[in-house]
PASEBA-1860 file (N, C-alpha, C; in nm, 3 decimals):
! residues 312
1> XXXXXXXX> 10.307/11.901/8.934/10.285/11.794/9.032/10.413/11.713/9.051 ~ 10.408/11.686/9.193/10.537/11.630/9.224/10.514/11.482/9.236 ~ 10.595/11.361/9.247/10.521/11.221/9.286/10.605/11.166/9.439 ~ 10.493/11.092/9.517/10.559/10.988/9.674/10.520/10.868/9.611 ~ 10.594/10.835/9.733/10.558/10.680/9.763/10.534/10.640/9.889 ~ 10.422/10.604/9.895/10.315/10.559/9.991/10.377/10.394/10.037 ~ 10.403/10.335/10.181/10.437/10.213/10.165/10.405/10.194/10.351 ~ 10.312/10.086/10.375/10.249/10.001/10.459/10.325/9.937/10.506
9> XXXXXXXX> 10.383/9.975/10.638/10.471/9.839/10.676/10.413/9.757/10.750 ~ 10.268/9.741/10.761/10.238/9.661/10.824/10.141/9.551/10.768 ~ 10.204/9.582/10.587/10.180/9.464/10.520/10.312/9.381/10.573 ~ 10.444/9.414/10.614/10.498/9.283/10.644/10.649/9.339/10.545 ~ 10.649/9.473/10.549/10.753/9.481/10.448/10.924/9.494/10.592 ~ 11.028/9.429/10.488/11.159/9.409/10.605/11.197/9.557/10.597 ~ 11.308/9.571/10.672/11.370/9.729/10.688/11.398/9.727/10.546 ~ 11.513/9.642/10.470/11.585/9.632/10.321/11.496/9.680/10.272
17> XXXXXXXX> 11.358/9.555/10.266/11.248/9.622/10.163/11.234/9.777/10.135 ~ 11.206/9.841/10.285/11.181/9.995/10.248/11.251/10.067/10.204 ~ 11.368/10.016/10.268/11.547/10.085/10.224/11.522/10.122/10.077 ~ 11.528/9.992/9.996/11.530/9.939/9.862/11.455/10.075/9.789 ~ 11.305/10.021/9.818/11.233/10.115/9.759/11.276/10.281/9.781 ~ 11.305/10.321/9.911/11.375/10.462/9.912/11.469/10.518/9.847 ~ 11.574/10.421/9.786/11.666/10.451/9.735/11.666/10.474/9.566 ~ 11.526/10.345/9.522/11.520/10.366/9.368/11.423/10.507/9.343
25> XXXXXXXX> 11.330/10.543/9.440/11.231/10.681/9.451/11.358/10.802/9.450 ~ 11.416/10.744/9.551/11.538/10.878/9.550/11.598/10.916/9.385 ~ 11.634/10.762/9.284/11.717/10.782/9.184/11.604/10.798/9.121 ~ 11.494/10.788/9.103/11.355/10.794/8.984/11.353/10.949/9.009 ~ 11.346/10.998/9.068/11.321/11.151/9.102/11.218/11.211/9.206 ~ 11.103/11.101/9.275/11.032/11.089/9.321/11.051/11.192/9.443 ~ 10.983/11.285/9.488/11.032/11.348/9.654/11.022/11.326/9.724 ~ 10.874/11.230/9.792/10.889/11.187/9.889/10.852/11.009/9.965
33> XXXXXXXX> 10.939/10.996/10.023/10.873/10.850/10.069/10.776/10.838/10.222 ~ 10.658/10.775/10.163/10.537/10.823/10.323/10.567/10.702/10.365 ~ 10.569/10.693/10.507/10.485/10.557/10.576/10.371/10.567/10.682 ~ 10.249/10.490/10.653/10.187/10.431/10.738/10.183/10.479/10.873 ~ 10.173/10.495/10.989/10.149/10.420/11.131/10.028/10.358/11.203 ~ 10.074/10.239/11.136/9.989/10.131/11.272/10.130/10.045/11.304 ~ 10.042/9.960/11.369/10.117/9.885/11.491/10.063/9.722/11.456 ~ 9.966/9.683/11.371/9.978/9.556/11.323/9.856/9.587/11.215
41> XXXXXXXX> 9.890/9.463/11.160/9.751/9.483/11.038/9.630/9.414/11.066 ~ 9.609/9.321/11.155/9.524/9.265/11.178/9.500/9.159/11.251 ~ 9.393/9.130/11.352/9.373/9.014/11.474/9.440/8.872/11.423 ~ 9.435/8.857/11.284/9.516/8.707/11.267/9.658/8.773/11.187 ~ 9.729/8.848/11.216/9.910/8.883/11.150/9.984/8.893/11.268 ~ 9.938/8.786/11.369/10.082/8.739/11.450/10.224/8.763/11.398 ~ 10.210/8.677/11.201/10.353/8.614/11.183/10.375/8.745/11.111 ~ 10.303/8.845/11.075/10.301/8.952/10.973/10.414/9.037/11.058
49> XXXXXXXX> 10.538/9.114/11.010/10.615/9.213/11.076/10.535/9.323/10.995 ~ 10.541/9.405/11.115/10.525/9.535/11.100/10.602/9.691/11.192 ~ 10.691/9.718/11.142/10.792/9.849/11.175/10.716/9.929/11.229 ~ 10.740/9.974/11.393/10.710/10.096/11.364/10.764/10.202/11.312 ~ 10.636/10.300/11.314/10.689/10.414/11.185/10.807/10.515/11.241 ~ 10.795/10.574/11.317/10.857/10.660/11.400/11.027/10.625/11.390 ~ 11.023/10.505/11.438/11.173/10.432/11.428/11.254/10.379/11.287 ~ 11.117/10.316/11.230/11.178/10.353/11.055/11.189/10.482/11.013
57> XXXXXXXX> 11.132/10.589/11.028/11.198/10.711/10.959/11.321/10.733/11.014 ~ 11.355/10.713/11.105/11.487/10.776/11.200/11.610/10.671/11.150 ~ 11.556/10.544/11.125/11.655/10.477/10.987/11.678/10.532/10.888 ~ 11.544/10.618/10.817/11.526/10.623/10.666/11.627/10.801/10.682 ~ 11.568/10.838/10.782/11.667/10.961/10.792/11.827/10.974/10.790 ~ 11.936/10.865/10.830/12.050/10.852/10.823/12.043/10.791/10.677 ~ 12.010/10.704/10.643/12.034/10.669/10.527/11.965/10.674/10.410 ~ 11.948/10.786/10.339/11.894/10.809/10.284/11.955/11.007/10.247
65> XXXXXXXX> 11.951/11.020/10.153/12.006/11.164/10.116/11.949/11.276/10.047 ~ 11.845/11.263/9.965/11.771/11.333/9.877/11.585/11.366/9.904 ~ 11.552/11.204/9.940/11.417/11.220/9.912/11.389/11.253/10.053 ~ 11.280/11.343/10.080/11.171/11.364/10.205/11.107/11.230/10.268 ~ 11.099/11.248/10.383/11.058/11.126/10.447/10.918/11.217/10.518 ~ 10.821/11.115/10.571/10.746/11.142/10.658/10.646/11.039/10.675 ~ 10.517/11.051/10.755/10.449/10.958/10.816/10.295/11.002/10.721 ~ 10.247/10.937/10.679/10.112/10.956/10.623/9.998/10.854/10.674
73> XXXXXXXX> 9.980/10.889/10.768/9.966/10.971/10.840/9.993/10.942/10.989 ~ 10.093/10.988/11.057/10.090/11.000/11.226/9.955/10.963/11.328 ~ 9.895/10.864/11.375/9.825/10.880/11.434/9.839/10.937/11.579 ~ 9.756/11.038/11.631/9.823/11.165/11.715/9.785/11.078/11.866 ~ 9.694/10.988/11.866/9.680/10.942/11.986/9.820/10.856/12.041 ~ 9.896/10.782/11.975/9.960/10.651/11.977/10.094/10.709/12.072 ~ 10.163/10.848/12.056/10.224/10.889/12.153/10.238/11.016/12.214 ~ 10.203/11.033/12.358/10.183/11.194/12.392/10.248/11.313/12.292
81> XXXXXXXX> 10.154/11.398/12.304/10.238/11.482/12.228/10.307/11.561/12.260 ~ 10.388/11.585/12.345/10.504/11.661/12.364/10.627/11.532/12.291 ~ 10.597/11.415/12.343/10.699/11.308/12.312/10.717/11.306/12.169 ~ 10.559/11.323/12.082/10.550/11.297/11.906/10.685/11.414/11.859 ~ 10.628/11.571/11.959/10.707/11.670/11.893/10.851/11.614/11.935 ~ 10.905/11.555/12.045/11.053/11.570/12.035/11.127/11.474/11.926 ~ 11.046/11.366/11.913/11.054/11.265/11.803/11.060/11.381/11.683 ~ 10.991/11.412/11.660/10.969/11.436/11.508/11.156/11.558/11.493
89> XXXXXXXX> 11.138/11.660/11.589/11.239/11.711/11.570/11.367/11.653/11.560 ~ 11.363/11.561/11.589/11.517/11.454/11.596/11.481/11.409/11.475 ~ 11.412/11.370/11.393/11.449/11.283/11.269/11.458/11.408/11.176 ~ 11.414/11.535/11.170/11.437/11.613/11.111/11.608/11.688/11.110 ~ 11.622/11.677/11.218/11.772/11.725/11.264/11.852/11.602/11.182 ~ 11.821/11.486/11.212/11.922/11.387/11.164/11.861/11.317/11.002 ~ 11.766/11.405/10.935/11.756/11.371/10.795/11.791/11.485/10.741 ~ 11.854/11.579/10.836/11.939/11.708/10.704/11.791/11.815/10.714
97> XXXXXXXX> 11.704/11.847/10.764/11.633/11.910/10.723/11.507/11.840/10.599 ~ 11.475/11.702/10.625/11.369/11.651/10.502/11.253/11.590/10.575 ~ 11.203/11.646/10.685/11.073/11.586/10.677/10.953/11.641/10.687 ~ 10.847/11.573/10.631/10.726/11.633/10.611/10.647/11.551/10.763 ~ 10.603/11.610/10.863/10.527/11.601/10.938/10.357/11.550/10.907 ~ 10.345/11.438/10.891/10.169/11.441/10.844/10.139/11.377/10.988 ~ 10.016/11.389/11.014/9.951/11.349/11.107/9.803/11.343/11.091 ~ 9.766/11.244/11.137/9.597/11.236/11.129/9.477/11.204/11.314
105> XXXXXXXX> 9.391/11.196/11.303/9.293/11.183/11.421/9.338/11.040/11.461 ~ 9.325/10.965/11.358/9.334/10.833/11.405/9.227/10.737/11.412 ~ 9.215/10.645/11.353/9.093/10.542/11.323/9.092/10.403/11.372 ~ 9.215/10.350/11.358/9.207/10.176/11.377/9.172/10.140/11.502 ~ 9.021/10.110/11.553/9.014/10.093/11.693/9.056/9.964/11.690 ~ 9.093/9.871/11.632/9.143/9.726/11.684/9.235/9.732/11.737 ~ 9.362/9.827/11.684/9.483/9.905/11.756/9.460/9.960/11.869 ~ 9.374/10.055/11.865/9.322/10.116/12.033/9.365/9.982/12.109
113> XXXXXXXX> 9.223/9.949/12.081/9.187/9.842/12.211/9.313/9.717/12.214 ~ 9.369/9.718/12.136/9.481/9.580/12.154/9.597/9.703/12.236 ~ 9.586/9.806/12.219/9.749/9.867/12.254/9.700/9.926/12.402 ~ 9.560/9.897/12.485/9.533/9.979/12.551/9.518/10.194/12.565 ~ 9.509/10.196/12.448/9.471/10.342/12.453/9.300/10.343/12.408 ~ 9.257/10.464/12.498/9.118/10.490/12.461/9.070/10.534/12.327 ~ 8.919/10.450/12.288/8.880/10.525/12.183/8.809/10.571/12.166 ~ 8.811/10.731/12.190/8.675/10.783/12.189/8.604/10.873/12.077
121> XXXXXXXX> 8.484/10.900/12.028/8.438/10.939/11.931/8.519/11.012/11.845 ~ 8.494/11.008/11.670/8.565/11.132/11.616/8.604/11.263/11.642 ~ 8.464/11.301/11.721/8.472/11.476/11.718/8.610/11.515/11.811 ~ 8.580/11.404/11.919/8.708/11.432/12.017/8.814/11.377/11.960 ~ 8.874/11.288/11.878/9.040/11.240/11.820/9.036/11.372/11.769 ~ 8.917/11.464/11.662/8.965/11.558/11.593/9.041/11.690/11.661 ~ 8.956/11.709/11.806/8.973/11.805/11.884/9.165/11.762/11.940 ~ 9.158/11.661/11.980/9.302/11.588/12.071/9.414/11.602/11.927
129> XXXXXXXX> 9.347/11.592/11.816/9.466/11.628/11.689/9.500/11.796/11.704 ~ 9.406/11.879/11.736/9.441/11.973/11.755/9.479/12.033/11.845 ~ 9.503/11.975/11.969/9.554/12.031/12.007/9.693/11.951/12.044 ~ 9.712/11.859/11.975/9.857/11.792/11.992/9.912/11.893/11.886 ~ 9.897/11.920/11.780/9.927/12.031/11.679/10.014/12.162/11.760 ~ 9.851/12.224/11.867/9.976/12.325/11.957/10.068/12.299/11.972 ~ 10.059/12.192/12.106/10.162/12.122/12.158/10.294/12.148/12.082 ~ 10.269/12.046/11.993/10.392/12.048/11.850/10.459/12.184/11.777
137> XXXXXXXX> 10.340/12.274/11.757/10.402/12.367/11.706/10.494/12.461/11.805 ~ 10.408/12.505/11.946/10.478/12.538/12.047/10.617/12.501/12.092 ~ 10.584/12.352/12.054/10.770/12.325/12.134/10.836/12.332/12.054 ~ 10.820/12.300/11.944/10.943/12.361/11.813/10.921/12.524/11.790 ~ 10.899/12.630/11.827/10.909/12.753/11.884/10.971/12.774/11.963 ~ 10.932/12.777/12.091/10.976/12.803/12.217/11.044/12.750/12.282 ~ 11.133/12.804/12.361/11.210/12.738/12.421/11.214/12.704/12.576 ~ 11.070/12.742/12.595/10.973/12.655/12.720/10.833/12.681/12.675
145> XXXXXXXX> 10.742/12.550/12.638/10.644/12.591/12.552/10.526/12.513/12.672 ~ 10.439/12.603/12.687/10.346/12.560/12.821/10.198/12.571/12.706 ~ 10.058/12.426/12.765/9.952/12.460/12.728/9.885/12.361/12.795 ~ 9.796/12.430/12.789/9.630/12.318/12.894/9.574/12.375/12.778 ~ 9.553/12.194/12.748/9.422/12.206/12.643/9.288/12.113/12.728 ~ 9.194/12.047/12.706/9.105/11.967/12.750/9.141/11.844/12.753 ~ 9.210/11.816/12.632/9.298/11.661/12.693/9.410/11.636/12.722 ~ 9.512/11.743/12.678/9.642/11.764/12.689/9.678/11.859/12.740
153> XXXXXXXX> 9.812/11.875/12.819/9.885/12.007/12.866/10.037/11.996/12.881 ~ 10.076/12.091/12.880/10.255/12.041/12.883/10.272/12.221/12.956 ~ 10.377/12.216/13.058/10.413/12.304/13.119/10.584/12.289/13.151 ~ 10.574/12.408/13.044/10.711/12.451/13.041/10.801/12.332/12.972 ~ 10.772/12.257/12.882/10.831/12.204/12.831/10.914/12.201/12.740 ~ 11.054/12.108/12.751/11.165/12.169/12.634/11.150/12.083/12.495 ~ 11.224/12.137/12.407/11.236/12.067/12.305/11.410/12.118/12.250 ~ 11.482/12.051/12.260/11.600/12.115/12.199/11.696/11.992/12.158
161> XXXXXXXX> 11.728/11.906/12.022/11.697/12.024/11.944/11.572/12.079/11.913 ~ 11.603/12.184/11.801/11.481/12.210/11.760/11.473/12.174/11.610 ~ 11.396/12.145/11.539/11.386/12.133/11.418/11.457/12.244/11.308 ~ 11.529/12.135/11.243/11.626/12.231/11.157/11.503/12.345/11.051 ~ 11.433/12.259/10.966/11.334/12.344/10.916/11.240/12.415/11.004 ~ 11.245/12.528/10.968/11.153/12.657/11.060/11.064/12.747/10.932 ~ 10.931/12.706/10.951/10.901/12.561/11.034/10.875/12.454/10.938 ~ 10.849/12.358/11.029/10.871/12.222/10.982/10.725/12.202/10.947
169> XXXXXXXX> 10.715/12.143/10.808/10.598/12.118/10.701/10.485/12.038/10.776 ~ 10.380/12.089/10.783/10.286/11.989/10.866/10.169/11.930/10.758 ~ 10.123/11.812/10.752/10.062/11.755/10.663/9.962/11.718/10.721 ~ 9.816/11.716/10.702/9.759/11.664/10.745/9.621/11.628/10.652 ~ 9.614/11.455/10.662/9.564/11.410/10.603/9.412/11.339/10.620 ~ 9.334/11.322/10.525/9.128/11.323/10.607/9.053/11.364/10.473 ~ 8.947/11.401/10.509/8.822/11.408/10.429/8.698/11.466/10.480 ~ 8.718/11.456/10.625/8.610/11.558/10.658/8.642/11.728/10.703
177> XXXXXXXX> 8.489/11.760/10.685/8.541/11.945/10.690/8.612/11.992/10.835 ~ 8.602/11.935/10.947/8.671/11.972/11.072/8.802/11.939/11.070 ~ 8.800/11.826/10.980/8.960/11.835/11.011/9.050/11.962/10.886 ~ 8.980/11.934/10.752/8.991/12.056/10.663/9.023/12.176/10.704 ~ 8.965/12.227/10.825/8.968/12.358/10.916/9.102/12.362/10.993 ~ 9.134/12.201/11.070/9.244/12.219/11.129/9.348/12.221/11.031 ~ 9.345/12.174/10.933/9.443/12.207/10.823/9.464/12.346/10.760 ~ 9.351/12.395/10.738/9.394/12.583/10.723/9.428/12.658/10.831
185> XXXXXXXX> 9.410/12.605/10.981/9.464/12.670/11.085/9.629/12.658/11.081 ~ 9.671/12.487/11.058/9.809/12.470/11.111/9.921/12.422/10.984 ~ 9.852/12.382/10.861/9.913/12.309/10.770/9.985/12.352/10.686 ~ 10.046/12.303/10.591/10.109/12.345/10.491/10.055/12.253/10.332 ~ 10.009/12.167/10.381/9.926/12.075/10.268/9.823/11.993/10.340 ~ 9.721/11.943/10.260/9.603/11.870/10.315/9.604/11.760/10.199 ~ 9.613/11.641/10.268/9.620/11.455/10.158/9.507/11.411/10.173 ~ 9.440/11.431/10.064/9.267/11.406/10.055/9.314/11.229/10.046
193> XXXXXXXX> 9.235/11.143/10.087/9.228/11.003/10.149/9.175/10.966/9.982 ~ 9.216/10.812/10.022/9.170/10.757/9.902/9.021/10.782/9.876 ~ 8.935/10.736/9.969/8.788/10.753/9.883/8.706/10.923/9.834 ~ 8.830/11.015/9.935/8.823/11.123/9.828/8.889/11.169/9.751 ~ 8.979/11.106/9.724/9.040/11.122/9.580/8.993/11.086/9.440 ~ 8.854/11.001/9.479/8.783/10.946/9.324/8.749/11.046/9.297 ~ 8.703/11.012/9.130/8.706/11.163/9.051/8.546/11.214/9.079 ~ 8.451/11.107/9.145/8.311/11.145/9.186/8.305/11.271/9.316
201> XXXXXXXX> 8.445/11.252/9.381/8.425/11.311/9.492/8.530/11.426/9.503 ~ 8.607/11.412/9.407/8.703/11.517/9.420/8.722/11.675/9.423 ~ 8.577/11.717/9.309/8.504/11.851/9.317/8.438/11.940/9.422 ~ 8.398/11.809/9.512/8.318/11.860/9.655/8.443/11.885/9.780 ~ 8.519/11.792/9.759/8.626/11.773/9.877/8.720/11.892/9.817 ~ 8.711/11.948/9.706/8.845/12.058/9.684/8.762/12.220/9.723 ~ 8.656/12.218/9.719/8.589/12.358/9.716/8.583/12.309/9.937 ~ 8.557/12.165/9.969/8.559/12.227/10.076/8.663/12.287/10.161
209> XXXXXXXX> 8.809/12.223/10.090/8.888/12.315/10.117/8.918/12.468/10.114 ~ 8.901/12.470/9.973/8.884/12.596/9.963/8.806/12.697/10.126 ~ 8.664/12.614/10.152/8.569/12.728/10.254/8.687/12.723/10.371 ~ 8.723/12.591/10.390/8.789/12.593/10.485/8.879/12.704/10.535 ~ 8.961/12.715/10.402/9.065/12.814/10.457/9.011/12.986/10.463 ~ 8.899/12.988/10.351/8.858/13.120/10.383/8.778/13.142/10.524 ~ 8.764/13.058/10.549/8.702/13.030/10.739/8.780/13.111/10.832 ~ 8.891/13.069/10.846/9.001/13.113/10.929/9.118/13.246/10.850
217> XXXXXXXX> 9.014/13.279/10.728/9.095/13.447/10.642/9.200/13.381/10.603 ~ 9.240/13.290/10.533/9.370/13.230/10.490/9.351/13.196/10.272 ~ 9.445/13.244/10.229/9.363/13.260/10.138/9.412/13.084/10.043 ~ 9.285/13.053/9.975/9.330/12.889/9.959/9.438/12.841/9.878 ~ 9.455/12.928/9.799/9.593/12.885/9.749/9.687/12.838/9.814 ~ 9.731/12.885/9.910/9.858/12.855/9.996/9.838/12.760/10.080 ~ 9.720/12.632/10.092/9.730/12.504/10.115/9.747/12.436/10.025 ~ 9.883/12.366/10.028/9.892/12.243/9.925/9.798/12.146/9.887
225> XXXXXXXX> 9.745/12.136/9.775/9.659/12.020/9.776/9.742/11.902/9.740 ~ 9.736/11.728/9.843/9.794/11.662/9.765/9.682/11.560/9.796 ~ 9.650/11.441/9.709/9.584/11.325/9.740/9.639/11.182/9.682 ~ 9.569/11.091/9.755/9.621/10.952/9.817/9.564/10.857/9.678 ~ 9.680/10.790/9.607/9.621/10.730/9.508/9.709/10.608/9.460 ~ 9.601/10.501/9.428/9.648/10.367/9.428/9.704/10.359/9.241 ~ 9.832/10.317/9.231/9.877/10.237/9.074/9.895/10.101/9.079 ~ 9.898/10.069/8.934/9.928/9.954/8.901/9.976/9.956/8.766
233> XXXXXXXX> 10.112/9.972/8.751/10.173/10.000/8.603/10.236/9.953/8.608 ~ 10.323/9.905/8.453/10.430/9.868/8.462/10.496/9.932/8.303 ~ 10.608/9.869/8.215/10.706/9.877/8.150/10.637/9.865/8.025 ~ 10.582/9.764/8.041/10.526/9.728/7.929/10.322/9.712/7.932 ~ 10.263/9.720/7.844/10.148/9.724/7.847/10.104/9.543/7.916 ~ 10.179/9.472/7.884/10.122/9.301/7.914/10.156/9.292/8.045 ~ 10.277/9.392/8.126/10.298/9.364/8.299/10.194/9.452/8.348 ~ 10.179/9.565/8.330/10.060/9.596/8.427/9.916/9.547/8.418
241> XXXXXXXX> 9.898/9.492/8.249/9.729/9.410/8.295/9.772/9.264/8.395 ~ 9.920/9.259/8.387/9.946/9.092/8.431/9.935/9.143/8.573 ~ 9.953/9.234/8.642/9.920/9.253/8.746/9.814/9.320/8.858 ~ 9.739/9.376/8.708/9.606/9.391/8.738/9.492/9.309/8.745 ~ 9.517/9.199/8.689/9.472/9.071/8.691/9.500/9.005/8.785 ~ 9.616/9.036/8.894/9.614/8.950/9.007/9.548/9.066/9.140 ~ 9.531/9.191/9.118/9.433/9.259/9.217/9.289/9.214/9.153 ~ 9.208/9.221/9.061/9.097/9.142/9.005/9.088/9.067/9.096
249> XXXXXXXX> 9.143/8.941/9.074/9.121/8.808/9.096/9.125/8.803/9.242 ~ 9.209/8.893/9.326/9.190/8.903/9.477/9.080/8.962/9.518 ~ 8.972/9.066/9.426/8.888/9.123/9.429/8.781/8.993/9.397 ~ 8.793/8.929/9.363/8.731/8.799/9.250/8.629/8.872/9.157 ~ 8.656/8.964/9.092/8.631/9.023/8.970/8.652/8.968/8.851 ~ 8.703/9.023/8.738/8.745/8.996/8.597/8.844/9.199/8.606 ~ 8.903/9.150/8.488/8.924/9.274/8.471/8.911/9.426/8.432 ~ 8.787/9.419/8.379/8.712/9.510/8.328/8.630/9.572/8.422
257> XXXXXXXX> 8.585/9.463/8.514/8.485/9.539/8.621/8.526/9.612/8.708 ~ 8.672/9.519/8.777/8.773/9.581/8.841/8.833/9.685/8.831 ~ 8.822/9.725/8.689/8.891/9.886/8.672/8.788/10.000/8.655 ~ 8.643/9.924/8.636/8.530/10.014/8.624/8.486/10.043/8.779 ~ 8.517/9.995/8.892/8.510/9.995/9.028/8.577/10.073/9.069 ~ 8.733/10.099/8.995/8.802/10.192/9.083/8.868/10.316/8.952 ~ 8.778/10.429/8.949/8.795/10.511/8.832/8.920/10.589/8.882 ~ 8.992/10.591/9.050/9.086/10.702/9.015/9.203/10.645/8.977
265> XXXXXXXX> 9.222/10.487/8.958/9.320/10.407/8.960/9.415/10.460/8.860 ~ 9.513/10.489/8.867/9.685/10.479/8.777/9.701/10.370/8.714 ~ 9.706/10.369/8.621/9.708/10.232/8.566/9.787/10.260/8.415 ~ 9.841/10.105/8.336/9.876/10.119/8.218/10.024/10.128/8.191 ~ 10.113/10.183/8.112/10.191/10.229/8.113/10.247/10.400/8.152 ~ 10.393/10.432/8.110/10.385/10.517/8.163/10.317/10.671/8.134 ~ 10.277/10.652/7.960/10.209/10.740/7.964/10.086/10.759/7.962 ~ 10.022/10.618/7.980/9.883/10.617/8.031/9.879/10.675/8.188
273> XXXXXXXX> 9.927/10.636/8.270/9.988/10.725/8.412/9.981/10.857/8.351 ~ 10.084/10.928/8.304/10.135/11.041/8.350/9.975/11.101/8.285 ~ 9.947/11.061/8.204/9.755/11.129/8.118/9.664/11.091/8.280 ~ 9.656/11.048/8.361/9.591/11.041/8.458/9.641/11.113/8.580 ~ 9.785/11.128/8.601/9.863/11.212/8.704/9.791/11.372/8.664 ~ 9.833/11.417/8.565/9.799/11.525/8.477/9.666/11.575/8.490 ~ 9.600/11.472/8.510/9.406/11.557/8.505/9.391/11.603/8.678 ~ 9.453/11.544/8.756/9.462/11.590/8.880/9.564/11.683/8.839
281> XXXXXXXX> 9.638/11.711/8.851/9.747/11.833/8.831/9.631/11.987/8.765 ~ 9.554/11.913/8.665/9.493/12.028/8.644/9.406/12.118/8.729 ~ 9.334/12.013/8.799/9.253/12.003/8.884/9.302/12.101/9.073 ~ 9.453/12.157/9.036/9.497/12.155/9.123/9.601/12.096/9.272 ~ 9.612/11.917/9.200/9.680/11.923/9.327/9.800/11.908/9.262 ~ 9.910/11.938/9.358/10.035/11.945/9.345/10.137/11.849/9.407 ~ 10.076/11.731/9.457/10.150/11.659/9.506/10.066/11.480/9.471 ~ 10.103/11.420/9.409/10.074/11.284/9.452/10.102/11.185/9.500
289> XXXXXXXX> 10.012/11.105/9.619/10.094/10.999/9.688/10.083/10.888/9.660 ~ 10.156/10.818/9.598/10.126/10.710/9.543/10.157/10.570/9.621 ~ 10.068/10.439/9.618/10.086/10.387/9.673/10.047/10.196/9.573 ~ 10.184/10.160/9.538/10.175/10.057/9.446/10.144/9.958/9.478 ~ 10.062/9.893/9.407/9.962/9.734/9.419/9.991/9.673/9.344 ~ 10.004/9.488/9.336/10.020/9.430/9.442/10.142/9.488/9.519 ~ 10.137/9.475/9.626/10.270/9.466/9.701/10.351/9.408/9.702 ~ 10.502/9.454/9.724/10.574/9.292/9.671/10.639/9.372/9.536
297> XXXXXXXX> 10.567/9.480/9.426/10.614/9.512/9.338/10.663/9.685/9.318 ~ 10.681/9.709/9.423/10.693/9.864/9.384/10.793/9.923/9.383 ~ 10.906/9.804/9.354/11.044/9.837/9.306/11.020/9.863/9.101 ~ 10.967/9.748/9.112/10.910/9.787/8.954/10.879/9.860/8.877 ~ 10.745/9.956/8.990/10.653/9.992/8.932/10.696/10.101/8.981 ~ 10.801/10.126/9.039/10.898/10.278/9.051/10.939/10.325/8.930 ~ 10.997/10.222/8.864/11.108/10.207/8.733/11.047/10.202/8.625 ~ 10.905/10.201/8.601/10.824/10.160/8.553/10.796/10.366/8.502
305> XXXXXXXX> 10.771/10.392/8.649/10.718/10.565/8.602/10.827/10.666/8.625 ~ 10.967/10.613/8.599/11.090/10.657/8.661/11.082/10.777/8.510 ~ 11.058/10.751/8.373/11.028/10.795/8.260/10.936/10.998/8.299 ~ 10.835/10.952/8.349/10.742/11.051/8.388/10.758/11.145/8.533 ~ 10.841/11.060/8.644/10.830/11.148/8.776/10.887/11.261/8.799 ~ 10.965/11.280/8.712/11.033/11.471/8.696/10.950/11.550/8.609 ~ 10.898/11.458/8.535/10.808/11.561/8.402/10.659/11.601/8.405 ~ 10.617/11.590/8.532/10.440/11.629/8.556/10.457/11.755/8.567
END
């Protein structure tokens, strides 16, 4: 198992901030750094900044040298997709060949409706993910890539450059079985979501991968499994309860209940971590995305598992 870092910019984090954190993941050993895409966090974060994602990777891509960048997850509605694919191929061209493509259906209708795009039922974001997927895969192929789908079409469209990696890693991240399917059709890994990453749900969500890919004759091994998971560690055993005690208390819990609430939590030091990284590793997945709480600390709590992130 390999380790990311998961990071929200629309908690309010500055460009430096992400910089920062990219650069100590890069020296910890970490492979990849995810971000987010939304477009605000919420009806009252006027004063809250939030990056978009697209344009921070294409920062994180010049500067930055080692670690993989990508979006966890892309929401596929937010820009046509012929436009997502020419984007994506440019930050790949100009990060050297390092990015992981994730993309998802897309959920935040407060975003919809504040950004003016439609929101219409799951079944259809799932269908419009797939076929922005063609889209995408087509124009980084071809070098006039034409399709009419039901919500989308592109005729004869270019893409050049083209993406240095051939092909370029597609991620796609969820929990239900339709999208599971579009992931054994087009993917290279599938990022089971936080609430299926608990260890209650993790048995059902990995075999449905599994059907998934034997659905479409693909045999399951060769989808990456990676899933989405929250820490809170630190250096010493007294900083990570000291900061587990301030997610508690935002929970207005105690601390005991708080950790009995959330069983897939990372927690402890570092080799209380790496004994919890490890039971998923057994379990199959090969990638974890990690995403550090409170916020504000995951320069820390980098340095914190800098000990363990080469050695899973």
């Amino acid at each position: 198992m390999d380790l990311g870092i998961q990071v929200e910019p629309q908690f309010g984090f500055k460009f430096e901030d992400v910089l920062a954190i990219a650069h100590d993941g890069e020296a910890a050993g970490f492979t990849r750094l995810w971000l987010s895409d939304h477009l605000f966090l919420g009806p009252d974060s006027a004063q809250t900044d939030c990056l978009e994602a697209w344009t921070l990777l294409a920062a994180l891509a010049v500067q930055t040298r080692r670690i993989r960048i990508g979006p966890m997850v892309t929401a596929q509605s937010y820009r046509n997709p012929a436009l997502l694919a020419k984007i994506a191929a440019g930050v790949d061209v100009m990060s050297g060949g390092r990015l992981d493509f994730g993309i998802g259906a897309g959920w935040k209708e407060i975003e919809y409706r504040a950004y003016g795009y439609d929101f219409p039922d799951a079944p259809t974001r799932v269908t419009q993910m797939a076929e922005t997927l063609e889209i995408c895969t087509r124009m980084w192929k071809e070098d006039r890539a034409t399709y009419h789908g039901k919500h989308y079409r592109i005729d004869g469209a270019l893409c050049s450059p083209k993406p240095l990696q051939r092909p370029l890693p597609i991620w796609i991240g969820g929990s239900k079985p339709r999208v599971m399917r579009t992931a054994a059709k087009f993917a290279h890994a599938f990022n089971l979501n936080v609430s299926a990453s608990s260890p209650a749900e993790f048995p059902d969500r990995m075999r449905d991968l599994d059907e998934a890919c034997r659905a479409v004759k693909r045999e399951p091994k060769t989808l990456l499994r990676s899933t989405f998971l929250i820490a809170c560690v630190g250096k010493t055993r007294a900083e990570a309860d000291a900061r587990l005690d301030v997610l508690a208390a935002r929970a207005k819990m105690d601390r005991t209940s708080f950790v009995g609430s959330r069983p897939g939590l990372v927690r402890g030091i570092a080799d209380e971590a790496r004994a919890t990284l490890a039971a998923y590793a057994a379990k199959g997945i090969a990638h974890a995305n990690i995403m550090f709480q409170p916020f504000g600390t995951e320069r820390d709590q980098i340095a914190a598992l800098a000990p363990i992130a080469t050695t899973l």
